[in-house]
PDB file of N, CA, C and O in Angstrom:
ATOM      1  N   UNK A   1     -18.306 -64.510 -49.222  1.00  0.00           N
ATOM      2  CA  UNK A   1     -18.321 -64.026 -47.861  1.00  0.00           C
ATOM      3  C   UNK A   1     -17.847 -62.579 -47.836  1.00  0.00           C
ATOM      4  O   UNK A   1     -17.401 -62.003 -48.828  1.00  0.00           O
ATOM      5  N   UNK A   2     -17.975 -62.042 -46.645  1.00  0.00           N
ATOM      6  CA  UNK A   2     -17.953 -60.769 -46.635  1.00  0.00           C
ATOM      7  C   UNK A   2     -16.486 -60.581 -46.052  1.00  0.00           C
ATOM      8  O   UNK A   2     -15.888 -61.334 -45.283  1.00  0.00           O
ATOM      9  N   UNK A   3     -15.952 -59.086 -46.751  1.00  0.00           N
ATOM     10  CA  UNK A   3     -14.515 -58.864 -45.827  1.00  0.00           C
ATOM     11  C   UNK A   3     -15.004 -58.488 -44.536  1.00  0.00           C
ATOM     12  O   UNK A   3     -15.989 -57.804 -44.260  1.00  0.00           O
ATOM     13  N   UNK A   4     -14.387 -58.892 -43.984  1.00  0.00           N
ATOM     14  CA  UNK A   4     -14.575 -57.733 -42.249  1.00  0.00           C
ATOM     15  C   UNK A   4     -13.217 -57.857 -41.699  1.00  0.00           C
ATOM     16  O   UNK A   4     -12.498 -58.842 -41.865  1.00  0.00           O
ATOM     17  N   UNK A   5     -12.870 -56.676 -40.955  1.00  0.00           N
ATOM     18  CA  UNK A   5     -12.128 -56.256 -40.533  1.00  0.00           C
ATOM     19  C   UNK A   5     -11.949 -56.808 -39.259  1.00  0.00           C
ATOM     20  O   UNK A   5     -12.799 -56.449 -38.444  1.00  0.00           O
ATOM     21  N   UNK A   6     -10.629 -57.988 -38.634  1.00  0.00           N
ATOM     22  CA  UNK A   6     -10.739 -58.181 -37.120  1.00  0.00           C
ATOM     23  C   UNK A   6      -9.524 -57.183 -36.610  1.00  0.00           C
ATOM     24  O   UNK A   6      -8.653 -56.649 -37.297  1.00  0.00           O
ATOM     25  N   UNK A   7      -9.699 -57.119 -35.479  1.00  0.00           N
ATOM     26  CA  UNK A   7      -8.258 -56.507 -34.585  1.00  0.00           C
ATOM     27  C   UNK A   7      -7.561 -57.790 -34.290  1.00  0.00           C
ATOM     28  O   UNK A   7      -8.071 -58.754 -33.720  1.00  0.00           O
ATOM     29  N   UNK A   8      -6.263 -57.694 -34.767  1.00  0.00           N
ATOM     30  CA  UNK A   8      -5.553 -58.871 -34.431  1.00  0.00           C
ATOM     31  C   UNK A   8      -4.663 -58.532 -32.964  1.00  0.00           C
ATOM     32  O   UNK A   8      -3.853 -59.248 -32.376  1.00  0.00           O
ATOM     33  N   UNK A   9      -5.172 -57.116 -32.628  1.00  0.00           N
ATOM     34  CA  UNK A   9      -4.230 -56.978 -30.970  1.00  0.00           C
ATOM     35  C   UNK A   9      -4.832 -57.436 -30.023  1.00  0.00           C
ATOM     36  O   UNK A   9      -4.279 -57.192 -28.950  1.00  0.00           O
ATOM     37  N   UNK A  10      -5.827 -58.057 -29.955  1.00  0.00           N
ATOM     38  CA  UNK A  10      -6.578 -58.599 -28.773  1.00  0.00           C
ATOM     39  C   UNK A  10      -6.992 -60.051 -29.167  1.00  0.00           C
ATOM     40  O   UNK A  10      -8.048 -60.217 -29.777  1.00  0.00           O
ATOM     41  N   UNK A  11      -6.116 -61.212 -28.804  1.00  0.00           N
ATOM     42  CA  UNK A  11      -6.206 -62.463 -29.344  1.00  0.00           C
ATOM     43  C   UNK A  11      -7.231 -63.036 -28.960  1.00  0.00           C
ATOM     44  O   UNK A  11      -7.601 -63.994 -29.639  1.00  0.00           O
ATOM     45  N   UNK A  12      -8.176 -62.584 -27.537  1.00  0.00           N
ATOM     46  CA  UNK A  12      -9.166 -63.300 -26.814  1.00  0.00           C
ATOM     47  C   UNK A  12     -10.671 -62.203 -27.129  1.00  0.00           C
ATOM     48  O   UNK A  12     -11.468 -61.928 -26.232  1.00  0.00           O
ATOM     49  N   UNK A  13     -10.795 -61.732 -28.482  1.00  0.00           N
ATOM     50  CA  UNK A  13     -11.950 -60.785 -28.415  1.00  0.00           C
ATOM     51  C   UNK A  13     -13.023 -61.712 -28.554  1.00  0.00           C
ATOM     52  O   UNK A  13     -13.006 -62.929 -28.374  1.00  0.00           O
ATOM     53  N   UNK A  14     -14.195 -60.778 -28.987  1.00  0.00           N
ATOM     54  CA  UNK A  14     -15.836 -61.939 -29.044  1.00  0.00           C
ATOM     55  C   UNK A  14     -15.971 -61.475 -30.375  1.00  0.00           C
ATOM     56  O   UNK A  14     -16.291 -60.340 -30.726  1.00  0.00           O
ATOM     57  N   UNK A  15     -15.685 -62.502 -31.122  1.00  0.00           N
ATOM     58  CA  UNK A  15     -16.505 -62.261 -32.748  1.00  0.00           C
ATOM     59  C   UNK A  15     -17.822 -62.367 -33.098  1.00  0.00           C
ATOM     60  O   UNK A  15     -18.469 -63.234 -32.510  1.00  0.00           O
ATOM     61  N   UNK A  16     -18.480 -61.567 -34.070  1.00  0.00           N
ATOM     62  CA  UNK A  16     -19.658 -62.266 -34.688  1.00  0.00           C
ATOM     63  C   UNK A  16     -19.904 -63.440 -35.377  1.00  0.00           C
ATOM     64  O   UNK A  16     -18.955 -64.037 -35.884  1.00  0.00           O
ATOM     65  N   UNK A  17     -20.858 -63.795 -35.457  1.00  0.00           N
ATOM     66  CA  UNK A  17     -20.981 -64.857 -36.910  1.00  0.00           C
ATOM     67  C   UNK A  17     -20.038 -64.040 -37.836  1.00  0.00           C
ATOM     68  O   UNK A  17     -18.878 -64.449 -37.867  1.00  0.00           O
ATOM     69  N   UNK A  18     -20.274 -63.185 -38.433  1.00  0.00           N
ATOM     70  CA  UNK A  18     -19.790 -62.790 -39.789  1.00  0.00           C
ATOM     71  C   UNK A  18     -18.024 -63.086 -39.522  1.00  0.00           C
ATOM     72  O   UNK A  18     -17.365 -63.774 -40.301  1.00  0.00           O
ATOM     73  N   UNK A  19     -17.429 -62.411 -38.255  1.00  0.00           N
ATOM     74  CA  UNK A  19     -16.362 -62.503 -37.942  1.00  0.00           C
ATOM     75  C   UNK A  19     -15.509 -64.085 -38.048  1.00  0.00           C
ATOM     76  O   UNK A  19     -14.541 -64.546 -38.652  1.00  0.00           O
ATOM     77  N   UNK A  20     -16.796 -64.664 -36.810  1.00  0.00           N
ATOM     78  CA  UNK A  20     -15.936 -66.100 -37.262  1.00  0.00           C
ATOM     79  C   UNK A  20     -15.982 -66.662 -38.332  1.00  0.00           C
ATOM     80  O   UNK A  20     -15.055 -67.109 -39.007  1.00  0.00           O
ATOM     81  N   UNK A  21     -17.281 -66.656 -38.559  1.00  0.00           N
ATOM     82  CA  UNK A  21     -17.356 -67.694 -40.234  1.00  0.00           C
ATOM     83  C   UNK A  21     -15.820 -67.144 -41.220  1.00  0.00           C
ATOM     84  O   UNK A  21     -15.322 -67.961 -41.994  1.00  0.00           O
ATOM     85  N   UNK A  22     -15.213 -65.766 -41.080  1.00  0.00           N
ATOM     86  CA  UNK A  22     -13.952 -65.545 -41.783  1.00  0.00           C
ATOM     87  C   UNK A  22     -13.179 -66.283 -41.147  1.00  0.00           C
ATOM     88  O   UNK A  22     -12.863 -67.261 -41.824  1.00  0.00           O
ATOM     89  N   UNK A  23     -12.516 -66.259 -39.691  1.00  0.00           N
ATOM     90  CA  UNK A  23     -11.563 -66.953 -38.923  1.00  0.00           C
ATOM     91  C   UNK A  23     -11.397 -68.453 -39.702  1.00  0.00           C
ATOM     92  O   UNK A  23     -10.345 -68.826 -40.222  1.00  0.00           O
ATOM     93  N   UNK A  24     -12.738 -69.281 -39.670  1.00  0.00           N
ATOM     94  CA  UNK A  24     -12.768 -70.268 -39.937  1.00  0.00           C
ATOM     95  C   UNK A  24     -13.108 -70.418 -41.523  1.00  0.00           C
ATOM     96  O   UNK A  24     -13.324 -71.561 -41.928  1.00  0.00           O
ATOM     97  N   UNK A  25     -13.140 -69.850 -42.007  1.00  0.00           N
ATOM     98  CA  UNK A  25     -13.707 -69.779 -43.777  1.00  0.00           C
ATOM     99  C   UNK A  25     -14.458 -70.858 -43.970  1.00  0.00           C
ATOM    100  O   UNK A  25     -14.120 -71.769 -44.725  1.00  0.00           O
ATOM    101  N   UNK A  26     -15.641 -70.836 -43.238  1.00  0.00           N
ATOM    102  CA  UNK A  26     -16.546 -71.596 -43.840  1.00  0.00           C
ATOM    103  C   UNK A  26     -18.144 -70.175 -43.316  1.00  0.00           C
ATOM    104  O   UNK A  26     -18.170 -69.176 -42.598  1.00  0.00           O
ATOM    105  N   UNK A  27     -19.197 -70.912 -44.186  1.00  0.00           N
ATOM    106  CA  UNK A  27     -20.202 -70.183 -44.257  1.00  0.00           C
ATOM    107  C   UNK A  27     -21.024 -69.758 -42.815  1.00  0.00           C
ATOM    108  O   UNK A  27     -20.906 -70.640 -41.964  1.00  0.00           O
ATOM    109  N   UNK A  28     -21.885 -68.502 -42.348  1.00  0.00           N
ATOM    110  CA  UNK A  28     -22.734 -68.018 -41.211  1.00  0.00           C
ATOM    111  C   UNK A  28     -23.659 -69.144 -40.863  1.00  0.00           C
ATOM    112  O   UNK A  28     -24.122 -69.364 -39.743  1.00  0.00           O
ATOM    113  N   UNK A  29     -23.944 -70.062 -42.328  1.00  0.00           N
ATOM    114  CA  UNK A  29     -25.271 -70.930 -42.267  1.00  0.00           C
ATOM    115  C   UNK A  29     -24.445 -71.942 -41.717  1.00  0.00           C
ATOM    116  O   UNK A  29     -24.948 -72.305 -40.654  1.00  0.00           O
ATOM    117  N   UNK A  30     -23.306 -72.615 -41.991  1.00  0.00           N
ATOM    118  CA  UNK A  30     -22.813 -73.926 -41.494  1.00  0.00           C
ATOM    119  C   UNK A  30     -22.466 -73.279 -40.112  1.00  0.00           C
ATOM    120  O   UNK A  30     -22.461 -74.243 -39.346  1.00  0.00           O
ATOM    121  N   UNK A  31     -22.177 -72.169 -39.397  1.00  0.00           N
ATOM    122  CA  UNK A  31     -22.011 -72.091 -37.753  1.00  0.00           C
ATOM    123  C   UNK A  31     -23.244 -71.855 -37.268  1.00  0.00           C
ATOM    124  O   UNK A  31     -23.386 -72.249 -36.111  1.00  0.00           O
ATOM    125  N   UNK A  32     -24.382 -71.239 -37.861  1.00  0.00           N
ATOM    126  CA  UNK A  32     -25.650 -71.452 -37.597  1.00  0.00           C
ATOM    127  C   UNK A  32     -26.557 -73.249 -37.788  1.00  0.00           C
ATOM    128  O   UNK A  32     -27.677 -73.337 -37.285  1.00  0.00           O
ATOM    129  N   UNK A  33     -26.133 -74.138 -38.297  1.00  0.00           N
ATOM    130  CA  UNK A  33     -26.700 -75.421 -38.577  1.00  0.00           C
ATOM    131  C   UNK A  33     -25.870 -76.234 -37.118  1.00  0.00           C
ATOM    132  O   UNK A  33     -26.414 -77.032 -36.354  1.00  0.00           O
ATOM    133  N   UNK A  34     -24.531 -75.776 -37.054  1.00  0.00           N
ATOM    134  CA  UNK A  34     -23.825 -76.606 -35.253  1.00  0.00           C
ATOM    135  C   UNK A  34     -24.320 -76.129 -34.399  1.00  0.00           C
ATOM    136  O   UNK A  34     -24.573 -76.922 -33.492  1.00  0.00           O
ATOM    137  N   UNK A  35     -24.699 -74.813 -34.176  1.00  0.00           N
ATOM    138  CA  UNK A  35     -25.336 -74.217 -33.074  1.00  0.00           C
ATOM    139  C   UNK A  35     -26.471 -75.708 -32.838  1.00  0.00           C
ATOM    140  O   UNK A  35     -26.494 -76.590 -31.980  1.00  0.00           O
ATOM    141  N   UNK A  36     -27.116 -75.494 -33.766  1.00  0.00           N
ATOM    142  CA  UNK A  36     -28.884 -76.406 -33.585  1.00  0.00           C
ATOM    143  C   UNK A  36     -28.690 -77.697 -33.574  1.00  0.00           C
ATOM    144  O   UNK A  36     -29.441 -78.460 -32.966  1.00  0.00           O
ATOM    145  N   UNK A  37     -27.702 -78.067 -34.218  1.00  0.00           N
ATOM    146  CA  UNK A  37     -27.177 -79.682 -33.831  1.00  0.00           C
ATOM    147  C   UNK A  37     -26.531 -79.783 -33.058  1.00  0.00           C
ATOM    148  O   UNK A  37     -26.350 -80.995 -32.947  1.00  0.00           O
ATOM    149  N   UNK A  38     -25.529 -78.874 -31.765  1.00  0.00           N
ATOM    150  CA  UNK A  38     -24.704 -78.646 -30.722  1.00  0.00           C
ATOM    151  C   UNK A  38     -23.585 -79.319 -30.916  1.00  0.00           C
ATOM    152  O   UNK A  38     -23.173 -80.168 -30.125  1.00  0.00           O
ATOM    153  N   UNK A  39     -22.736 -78.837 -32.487  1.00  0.00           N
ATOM    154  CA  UNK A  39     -22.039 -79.108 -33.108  1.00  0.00           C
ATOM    155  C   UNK A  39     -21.017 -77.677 -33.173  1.00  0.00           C
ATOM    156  O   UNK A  39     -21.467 -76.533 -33.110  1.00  0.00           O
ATOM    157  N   UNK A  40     -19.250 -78.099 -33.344  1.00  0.00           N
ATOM    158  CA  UNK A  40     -18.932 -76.975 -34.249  1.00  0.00           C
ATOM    159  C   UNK A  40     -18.662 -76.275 -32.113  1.00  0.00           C
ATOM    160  O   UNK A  40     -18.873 -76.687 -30.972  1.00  0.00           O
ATOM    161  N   UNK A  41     -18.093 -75.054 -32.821  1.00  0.00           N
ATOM    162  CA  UNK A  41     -16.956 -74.276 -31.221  1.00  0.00           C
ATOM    163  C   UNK A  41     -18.253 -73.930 -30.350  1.00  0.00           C
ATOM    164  O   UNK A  41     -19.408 -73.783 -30.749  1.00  0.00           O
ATOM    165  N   UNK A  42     -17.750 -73.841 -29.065  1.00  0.00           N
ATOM    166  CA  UNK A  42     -18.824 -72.940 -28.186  1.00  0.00           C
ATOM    167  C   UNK A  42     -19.104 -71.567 -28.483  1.00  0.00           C
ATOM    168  O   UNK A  42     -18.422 -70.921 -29.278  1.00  0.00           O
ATOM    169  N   UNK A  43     -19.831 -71.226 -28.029  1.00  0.00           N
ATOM    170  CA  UNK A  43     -20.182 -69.592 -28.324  1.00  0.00           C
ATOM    171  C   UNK A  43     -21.073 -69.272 -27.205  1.00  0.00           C
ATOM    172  O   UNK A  43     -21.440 -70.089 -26.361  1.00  0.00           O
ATOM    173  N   UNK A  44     -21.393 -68.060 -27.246  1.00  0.00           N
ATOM    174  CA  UNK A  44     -21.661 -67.156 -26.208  1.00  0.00           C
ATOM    175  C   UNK A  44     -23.359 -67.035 -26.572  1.00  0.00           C
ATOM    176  O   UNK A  44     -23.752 -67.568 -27.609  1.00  0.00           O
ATOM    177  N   UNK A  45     -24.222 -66.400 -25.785  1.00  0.00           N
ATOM    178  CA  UNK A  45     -25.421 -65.678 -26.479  1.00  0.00           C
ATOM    179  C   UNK A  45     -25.331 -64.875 -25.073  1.00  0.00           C
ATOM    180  O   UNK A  45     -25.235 -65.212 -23.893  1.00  0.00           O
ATOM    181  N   UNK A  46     -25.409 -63.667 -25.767  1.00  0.00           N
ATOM    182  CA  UNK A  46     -25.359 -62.150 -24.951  1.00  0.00           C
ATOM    183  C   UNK A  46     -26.427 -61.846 -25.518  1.00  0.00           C
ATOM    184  O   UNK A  46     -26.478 -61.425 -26.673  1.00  0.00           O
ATOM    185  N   UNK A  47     -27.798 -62.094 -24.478  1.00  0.00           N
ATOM    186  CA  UNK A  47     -29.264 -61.710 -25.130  1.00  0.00           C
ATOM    187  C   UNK A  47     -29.672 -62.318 -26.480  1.00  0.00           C
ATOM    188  O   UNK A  47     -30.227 -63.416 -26.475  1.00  0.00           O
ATOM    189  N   UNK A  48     -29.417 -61.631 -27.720  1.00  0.00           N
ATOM    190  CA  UNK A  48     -30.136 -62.536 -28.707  1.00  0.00           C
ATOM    191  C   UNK A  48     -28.662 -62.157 -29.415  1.00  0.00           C
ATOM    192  O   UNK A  48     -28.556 -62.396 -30.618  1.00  0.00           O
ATOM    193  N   UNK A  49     -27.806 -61.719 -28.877  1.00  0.00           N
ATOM    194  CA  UNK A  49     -26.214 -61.886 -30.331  1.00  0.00           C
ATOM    195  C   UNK A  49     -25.771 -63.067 -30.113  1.00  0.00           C
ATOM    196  O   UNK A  49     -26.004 -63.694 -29.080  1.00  0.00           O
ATOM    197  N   UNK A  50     -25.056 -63.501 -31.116  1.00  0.00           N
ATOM    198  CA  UNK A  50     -24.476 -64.646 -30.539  1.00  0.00           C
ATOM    199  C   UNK A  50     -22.842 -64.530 -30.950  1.00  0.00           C
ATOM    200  O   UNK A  50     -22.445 -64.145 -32.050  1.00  0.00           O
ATOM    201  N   UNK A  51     -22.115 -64.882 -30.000  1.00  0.00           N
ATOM    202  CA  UNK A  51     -20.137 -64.660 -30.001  1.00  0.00           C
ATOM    203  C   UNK A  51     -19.444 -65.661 -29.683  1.00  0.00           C
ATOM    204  O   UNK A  51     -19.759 -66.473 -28.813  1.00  0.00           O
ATOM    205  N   UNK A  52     -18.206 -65.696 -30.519  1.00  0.00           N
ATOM    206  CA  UNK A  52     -17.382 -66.464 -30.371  1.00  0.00           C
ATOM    207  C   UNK A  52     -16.131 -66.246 -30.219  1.00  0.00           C
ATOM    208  O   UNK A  52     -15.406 -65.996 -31.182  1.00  0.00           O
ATOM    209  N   UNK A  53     -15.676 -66.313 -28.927  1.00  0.00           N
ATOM    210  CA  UNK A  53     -14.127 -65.981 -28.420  1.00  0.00           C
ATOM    211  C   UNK A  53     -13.507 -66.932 -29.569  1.00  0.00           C
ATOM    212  O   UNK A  53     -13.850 -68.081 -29.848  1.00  0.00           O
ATOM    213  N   UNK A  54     -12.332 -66.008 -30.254  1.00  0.00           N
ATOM    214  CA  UNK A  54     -11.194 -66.066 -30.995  1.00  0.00           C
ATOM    215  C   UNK A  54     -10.593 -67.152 -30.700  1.00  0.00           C
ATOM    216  O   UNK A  54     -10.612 -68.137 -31.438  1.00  0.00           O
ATOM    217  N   UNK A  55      -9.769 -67.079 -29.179  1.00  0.00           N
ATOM    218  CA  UNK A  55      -8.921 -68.550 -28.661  1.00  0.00           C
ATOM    219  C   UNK A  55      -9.638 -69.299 -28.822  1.00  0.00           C
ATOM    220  O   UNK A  55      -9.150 -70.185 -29.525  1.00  0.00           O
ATOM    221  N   UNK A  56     -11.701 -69.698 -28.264  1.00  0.00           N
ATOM    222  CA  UNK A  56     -11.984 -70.821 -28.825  1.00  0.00           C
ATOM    223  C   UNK A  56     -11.974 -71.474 -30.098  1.00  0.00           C
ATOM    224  O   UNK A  56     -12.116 -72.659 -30.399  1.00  0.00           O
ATOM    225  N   UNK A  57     -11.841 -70.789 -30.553  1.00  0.00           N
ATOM    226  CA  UNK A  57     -12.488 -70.614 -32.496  1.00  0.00           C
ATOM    227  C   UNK A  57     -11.138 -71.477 -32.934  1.00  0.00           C
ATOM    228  O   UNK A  57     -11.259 -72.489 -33.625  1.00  0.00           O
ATOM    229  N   UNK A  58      -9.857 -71.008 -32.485  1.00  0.00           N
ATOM    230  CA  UNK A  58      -8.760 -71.792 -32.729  1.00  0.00           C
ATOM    231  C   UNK A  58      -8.140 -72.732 -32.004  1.00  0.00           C
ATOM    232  O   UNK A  58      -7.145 -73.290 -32.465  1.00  0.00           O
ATOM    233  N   UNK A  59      -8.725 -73.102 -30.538  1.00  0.00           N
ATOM    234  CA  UNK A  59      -8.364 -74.113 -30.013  1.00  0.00           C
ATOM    235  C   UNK A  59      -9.458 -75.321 -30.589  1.00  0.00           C
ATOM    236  O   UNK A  59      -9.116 -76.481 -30.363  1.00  0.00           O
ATOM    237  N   UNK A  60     -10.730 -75.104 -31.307  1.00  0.00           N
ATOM    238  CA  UNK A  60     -11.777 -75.964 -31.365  1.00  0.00           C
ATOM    239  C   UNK A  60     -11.243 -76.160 -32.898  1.00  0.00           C
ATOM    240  O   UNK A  60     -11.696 -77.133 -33.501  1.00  0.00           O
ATOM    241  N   UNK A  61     -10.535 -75.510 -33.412  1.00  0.00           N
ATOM    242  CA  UNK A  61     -10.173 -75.886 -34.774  1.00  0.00           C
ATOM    243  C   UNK A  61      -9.089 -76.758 -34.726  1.00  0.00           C
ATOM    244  O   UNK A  61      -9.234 -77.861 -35.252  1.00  0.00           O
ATOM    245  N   UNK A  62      -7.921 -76.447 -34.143  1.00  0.00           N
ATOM    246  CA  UNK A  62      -6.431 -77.543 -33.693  1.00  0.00           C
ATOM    247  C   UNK A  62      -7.187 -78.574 -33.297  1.00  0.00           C
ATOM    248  O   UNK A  62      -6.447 -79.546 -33.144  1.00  0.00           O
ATOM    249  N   UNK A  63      -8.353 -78.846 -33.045  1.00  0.00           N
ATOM    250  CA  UNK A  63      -9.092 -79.962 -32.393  1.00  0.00           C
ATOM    251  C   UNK A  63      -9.677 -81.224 -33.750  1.00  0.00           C
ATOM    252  O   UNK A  63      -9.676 -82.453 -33.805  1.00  0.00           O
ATOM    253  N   UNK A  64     -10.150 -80.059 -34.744  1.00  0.00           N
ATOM    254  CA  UNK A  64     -10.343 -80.502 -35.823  1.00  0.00           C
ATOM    255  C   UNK A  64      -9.060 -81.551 -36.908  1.00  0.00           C
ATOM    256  O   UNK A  64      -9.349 -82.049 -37.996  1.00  0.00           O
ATOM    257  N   UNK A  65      -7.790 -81.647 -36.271  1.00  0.00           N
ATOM    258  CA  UNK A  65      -7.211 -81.769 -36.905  1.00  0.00           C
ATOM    259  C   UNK A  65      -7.160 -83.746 -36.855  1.00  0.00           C
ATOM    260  O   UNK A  65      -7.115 -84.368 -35.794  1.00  0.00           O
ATOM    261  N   UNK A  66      -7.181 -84.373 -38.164  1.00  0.00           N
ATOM    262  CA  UNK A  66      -7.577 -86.321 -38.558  1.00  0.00           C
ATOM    263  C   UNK A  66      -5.858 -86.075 -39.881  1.00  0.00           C
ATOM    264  O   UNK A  66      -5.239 -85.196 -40.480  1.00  0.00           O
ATOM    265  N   UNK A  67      -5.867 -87.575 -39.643  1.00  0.00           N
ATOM    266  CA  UNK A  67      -4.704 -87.944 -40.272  1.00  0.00           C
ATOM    267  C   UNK A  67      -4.963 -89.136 -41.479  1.00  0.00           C
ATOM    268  O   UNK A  67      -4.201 -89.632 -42.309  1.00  0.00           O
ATOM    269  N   UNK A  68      -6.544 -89.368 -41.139  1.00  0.00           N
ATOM    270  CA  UNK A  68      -6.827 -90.168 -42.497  1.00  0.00           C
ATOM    271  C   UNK A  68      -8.464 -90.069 -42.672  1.00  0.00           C
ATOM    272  O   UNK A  68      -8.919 -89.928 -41.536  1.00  0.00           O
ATOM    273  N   UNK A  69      -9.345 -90.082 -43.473  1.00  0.00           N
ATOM    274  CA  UNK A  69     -10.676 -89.972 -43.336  1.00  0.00           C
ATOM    275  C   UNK A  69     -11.295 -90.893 -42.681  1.00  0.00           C
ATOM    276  O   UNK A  69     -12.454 -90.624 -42.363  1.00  0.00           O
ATOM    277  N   UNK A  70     -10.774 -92.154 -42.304  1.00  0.00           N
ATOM    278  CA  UNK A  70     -11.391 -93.300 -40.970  1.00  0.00           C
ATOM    279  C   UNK A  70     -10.809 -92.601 -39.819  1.00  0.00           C
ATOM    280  O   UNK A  70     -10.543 -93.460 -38.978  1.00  0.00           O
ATOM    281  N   UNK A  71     -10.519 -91.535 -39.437  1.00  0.00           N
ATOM    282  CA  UNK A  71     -10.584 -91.268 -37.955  1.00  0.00           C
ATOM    283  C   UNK A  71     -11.577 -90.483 -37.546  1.00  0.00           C
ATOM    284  O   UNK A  71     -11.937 -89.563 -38.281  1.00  0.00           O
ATOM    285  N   UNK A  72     -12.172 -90.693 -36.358  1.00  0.00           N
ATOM    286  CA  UNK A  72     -13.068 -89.652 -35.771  1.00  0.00           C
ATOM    287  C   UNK A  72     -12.292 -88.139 -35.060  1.00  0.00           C
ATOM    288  O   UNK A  72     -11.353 -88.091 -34.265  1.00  0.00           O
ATOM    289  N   UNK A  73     -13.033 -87.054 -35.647  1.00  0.00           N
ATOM    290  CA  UNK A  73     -12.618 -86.061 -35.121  1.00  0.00           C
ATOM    291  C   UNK A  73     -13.068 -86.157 -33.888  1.00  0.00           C
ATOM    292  O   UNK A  73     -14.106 -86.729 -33.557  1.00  0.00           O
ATOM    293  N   UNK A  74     -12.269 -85.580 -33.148  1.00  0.00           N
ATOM    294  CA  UNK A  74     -12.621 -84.824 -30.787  1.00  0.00           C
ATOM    295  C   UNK A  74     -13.325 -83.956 -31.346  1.00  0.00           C
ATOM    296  O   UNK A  74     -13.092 -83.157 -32.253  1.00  0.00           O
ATOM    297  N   UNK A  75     -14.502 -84.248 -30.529  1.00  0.00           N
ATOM    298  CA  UNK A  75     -15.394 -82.676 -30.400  1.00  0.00           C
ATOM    299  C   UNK A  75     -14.814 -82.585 -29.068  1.00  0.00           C
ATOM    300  O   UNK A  75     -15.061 -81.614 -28.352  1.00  0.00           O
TER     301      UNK A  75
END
C-alpha cells in the first residue's frame, strides 16, 4: 500500500480510498468489493469521488469489534 499523508488536526475530514484503505489497513479493492455488496463503512460519492469521513471509518470499525469467531459482527 501506498504511504499517504493524513492531517491528524481535523478528526472529521473526507478521505480517499487510498486514505482510508491506510486508516483501516486493509486493501482499495476490499473497500471497493463492500461498496458493491453494501458492505464495510458508509461513504460519500461527491460526483464520481468517492469519501469517507474519518469518525465513520472509526466508529464502523469499534463496531467491528467479536469476542470469539461464532459471533456475528453489527453492521
Amino acid at each position: 500500500m501506498m504511504n499517504v499523508a493524513i492531517n491528524t488536526q481535523n478528526t472529521d475530514q473526507l478521505l480517499t480510498e487510498a486514505q482510508a484503505s491506510e486508516v483501516l489497513q486493509i486493501g482499495v479493492r476490499t473497500l471497493q468489493g463492500w461498496r458493491v455488496r453494501g458492505q464495510g463503512p458508509k461513504y460519500r460519492k461527491l460526483g464520481r469521488a468517492v469519501r469517507y469521513s474519518r469518525n465513520e471509518l472509526t466508529e464502523w470499525a469499534d463496531r467491528q469489534t467479536v469476542g470469539s469467531t461464532s459471533e456475528q459482527v453489527a453492521q
